[in-house]
C-alpha positions in Angstrom: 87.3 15.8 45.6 89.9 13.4 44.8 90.4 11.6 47.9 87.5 11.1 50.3 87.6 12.9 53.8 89.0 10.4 56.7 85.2 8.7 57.6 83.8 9.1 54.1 83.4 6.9 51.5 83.8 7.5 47.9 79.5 6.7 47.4 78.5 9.9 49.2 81.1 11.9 47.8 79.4 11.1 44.7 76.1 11.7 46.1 77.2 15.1 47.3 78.3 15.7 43.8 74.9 14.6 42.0 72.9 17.2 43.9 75.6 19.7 43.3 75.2 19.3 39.8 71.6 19.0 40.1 71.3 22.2 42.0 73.3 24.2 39.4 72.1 22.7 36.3 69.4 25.0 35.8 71.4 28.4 36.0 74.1 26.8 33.8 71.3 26.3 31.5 70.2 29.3 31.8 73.7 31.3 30.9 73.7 29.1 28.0 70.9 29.9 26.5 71.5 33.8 27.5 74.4 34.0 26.5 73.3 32.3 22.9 71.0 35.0 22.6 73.4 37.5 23.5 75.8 35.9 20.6 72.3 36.2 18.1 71.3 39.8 18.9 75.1 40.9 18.2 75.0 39.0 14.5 72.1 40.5 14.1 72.8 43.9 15.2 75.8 43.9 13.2 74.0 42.6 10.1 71.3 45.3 10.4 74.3 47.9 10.6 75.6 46.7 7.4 72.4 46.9 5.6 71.7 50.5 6.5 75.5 51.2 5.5 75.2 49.3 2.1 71.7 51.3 1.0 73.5 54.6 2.8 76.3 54.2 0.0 74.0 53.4 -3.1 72.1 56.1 -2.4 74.9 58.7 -2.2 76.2 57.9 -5.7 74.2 60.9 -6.8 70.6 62.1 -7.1 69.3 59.3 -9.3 70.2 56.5 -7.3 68.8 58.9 -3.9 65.3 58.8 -5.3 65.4 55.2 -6.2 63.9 53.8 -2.9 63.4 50.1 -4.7 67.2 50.1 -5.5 67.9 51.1 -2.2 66.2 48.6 -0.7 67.6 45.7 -2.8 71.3 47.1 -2.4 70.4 47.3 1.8 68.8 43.7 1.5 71.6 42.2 -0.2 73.6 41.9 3.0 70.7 40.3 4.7 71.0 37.2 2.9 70.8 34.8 6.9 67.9 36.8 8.2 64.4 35.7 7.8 61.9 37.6 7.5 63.7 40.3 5.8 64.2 43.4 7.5 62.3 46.8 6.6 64.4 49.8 5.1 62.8 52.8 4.4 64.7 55.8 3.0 64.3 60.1 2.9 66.1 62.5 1.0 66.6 65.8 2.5 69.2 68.7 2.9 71.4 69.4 5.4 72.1 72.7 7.4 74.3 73.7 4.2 72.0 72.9 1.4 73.4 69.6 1.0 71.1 66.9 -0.5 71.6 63.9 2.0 69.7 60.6 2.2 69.0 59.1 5.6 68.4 55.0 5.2 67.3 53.5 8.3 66.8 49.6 8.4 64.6 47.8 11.5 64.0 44.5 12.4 62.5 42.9 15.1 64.4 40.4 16.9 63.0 37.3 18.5 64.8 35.9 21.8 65.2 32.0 22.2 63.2 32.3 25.7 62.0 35.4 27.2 63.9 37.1 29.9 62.1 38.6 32.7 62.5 42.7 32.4 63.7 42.0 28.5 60.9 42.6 26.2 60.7 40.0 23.8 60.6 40.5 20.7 63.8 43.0 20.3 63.5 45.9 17.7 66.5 46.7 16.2 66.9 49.6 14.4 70.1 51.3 12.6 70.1 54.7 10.0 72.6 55.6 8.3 72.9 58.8 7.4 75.1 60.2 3.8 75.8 63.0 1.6 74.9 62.8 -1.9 77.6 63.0 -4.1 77.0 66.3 -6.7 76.4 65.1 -10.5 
């Protein structure tokens, strides 16, 4: 309030406005640090998509590069350069409904929140496959 109430002085409108800000300080706290790890879980989620769209392509150059898991897993990895520990990525070759080869790469990591969250399990497993035709020789 700019100007004080007629009666009031400008010491309890201060007052008044400490214990406001005292009373709200923990719940804007709170939707900081919420909406930090809100901001986290998408970078990572997003990350995670990227890896399991990186080894998805290597593997569908063609046959070779589908049975090469440890290629797969280094070409997946390489866009997980800010994330520690390093995410898993496993990888199966199979055929589709046509008699398609296809390689499924699916990369998982498990997130850990800032604080936990009551009804949010902490840590977060995120998990993204990818899923790609292999290119004929």
């Amino acid at each position: 309030m700019l100007f004080p109430a007629a009666g009031k002085s400008r010491r309890t409108c201060a007052g008044a406005a400490a214990v406001e800000l005292a009373v709200l300080l923990p719940f804007l706290t709170f939707m900081l640090v919420a909406g930090m790890d809100f901001a986290r879980v998408f970078y990572y989620s997003l990350t995670i998509m990227n890896c399991a769209r990186e080894g998805g392509i290597y593997a569908s150059l063609d046959a070779t590069h589908a049975a090469d898991s440890a290629g797969i897993q280094n070409a997946a990895l390489a866009d997980a350069s800010g994330i520690t520990p390093s995410p898993a990525v496993t990888s199966v070759t199979s055929t589709d409904g046509a008699g398609n080869p296809i390689v499924t790469v699916t990369v998982t990591y498990s997130f850990q929140t800032i604080t936990s969250y009551p009804g949010i399990p902490s840590p977060v497993s995120l998990v993204r496959t990818v899923q790609m035709r292999v290119l004929p020789p």
